[in-house]
matplotlib code that plots the C-alpha trace (Angstrom):
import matplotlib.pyplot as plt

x = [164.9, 163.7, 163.6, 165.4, 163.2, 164.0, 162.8, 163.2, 162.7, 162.7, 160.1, 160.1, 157.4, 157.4, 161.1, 160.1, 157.7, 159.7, 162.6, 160.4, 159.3, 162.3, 163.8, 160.6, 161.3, 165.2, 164.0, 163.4, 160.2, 160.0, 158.3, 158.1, 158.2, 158.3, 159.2, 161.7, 159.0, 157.2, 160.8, 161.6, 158.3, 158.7, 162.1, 160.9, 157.7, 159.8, 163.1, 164.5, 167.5, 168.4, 167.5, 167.8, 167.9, 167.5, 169.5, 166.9, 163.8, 161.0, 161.2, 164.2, 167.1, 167.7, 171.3, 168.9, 167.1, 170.4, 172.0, 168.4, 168.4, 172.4, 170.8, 169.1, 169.7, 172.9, 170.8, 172.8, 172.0, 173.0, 172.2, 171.4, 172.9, 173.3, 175.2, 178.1, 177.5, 180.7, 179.8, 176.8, 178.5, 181.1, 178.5, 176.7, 179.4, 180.5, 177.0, 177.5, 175.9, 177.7, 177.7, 176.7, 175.4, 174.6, 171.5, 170.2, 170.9, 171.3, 168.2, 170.6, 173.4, 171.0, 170.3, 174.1, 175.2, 172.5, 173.2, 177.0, 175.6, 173.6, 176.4, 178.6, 175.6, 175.3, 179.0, 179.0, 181.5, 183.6, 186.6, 186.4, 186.0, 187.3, 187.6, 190.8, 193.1, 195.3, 196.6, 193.6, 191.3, 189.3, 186.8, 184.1, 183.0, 179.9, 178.7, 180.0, 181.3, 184.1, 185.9, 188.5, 190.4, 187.1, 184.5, 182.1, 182.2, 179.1, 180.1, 178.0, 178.4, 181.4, 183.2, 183.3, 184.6, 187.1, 188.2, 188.1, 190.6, 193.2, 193.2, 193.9, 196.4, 197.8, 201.4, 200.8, 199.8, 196.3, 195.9, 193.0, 192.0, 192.1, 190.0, 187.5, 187.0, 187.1, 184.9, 182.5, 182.2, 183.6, 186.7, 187.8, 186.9, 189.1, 188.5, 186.4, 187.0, 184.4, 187.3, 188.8, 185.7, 185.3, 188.2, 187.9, 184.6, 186.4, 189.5, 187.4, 185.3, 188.7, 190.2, 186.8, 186.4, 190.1, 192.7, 192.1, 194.6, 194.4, 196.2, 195.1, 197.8, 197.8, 200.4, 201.2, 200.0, 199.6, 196.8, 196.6, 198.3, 196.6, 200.0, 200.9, 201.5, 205.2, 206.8]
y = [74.7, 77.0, 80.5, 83.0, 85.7, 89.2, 92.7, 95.4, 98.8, 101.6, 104.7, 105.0, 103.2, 102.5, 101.4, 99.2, 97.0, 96.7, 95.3, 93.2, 91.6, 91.9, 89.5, 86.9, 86.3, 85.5, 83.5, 85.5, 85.9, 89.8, 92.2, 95.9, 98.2, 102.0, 103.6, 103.1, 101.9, 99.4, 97.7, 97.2, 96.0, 93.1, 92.9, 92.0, 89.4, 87.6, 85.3, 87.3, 85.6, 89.2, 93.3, 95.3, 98.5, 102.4, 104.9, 107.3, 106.5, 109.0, 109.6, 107.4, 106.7, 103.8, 104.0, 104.2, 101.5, 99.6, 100.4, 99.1, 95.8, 95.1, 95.3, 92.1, 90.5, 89.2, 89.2, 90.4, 93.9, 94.9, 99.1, 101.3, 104.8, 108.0, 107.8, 109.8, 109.8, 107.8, 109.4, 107.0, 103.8, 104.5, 104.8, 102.2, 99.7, 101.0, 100.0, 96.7, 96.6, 93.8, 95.8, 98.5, 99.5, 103.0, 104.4, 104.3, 100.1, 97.8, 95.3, 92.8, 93.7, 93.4, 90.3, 88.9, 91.3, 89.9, 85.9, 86.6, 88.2, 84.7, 82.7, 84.1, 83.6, 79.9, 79.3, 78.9, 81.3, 78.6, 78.4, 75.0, 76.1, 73.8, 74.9, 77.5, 78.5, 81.3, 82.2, 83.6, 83.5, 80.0, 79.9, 76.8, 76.0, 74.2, 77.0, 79.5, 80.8, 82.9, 84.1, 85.6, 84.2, 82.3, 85.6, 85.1, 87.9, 88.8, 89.1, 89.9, 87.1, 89.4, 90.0, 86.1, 85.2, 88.1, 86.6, 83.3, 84.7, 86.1, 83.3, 80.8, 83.0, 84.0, 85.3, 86.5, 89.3, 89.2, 92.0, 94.1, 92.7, 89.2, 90.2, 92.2, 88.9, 86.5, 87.9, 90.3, 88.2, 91.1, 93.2, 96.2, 99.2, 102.3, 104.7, 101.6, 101.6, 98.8, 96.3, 98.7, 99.5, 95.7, 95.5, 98.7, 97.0, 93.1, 94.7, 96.6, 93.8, 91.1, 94.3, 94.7, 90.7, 90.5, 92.7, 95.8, 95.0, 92.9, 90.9, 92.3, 94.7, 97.0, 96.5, 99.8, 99.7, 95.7, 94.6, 93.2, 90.5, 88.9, 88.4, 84.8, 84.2, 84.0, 80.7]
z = [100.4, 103.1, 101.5, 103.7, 105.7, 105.7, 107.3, 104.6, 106.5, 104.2, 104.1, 100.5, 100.2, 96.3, 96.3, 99.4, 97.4, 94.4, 96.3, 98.1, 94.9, 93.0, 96.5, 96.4, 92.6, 93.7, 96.8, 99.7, 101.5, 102.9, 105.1, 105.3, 107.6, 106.7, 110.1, 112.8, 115.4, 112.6, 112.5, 115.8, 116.5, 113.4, 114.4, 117.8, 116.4, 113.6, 113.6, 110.8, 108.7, 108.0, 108.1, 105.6, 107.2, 105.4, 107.7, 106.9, 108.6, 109.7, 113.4, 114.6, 112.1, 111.3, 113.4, 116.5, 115.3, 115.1, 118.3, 120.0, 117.9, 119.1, 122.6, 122.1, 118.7, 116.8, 113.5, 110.3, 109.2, 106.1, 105.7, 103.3, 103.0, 101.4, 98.4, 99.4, 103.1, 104.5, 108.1, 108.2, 106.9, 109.4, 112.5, 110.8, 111.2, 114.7, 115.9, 115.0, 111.3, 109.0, 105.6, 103.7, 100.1, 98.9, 97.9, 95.1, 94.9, 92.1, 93.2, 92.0, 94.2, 96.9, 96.6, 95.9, 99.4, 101.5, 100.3, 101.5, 104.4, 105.1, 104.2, 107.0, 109.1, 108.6, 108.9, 105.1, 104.3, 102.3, 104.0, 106.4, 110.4, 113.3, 117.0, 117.4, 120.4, 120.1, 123.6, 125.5, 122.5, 122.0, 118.9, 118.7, 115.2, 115.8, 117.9, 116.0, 119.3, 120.7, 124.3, 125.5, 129.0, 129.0, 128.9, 126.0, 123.0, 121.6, 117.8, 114.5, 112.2, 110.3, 113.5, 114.2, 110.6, 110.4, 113.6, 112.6, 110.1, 111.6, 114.3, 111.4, 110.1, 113.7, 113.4, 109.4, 108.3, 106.5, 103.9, 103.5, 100.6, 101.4, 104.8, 102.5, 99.8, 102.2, 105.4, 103.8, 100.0, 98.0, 97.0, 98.8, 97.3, 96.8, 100.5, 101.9, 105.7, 106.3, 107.6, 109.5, 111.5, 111.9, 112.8, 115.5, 116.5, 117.3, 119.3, 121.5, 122.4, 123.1, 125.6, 127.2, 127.8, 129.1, 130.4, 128.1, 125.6, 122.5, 120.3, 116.5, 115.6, 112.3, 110.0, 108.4, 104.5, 105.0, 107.2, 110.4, 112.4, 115.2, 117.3, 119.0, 123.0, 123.7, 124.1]

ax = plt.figure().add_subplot(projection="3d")
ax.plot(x, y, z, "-o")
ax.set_aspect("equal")
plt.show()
């Protein structure tokens, strides 16, 4: 089995190598970089599976690095903040990263958060994925894929399953917590507003592509509701 590849930026460069060895003994292979420069550049000479990317970084945070990577890459990008800071989750996620986990880390929940991160990645997310239509949205599996009235979205691997989702379920609602276990691999933690940036993050794109409008609406104390065309 091909082990997985992953950038690890972090300046701390101590913690840096012991995650790095902690993820080669649970099968990923790992590089370093301890500054925001160092990991655009590997970022830039490597097909990484995945970043892991610290928010604080010496010269450039890692939120710039982010919003330069989402110029030119769709890799998943899981980042570490602050415990405590929700302000840099919250940009985090609005720049397009696909998951968080405060600082200090369990090395183990590393691990188990970047494997779901691959799994949505690789279309392995465990629920079965065939080609959807929903009025002006149209979702390929095999591509792993999406438009809307036939302009291409450029989605992070969460935004195309959390879509995926709510097209499948299209006139239901889909609660919070089902979104949460079943597109991000986890349960939804008490003041977590990680699905709702996704969320944000996936309407915007569907009213830039089309008419300005979009079809996800919020269900008051629910969850959302991607809406059906009229007959």
């Amino acid at each position: 089995m091909i082990r997985p590849n992953i950038l690890l930026a972090d300046d701390d460069h101590e913690l840096a190598a012991l995650l790095r060895d902690f993820l080669a003994r649970e099968g990923f292979d790992a590089r370093i970089a301890h500054d925001a420069d160092s990991a655009i550049a590997e970022a830039r000479a490597h097909d990484f599976d995945a970043i892991v990317l610290d928010v604080m970084l010496p010269g450039r945070s890692g939120l710039d690095v982010l919003r330069e990577l989402r110029r030119e890459s769709a890799t998943p990008v899981l980042m570490l903040t602050a415990l405590g800071e929700d302000i840099d989750r919250i940009l985090g996620l609005e720049l397009g990263a696909d998951d968080y986990l405060p600082k200090p880390c369990n090395p183990r929940e590393l691990a188990a958060r970047l494997r779901a991160v691959l799994r949505r990645s690789r279309g392995e997310s465990g629920d079965a994925l065939t080609d959807l239509r929903v009025g002006e949205l149209s979702l390929k599996a095999s591509s792993r894929s999406a438009s809307a009235g036939g302009v291409a979205l450029t989605l992070t691997s969460t935004e195309f399953d959390l879509l995926a989702l709510l097209m499948r379920e299209a006139g239901r609602v889909v609660s919070k917590e089902r979104i949460s276990q079943s597109v991000l691999g986890r349960p939804l933690g008490p003041y977590d507003r990680s699905i709702d940036v996704h969320v944000s993050n996936l309407r915007r794109k569907i009213a830039d592509a089309g008419d300005g409008s979009s079809p996800i609406t919020t269900i008051h104390r629910s969850g959302y509701l991607l809406r059906q065309p009229e007959p």
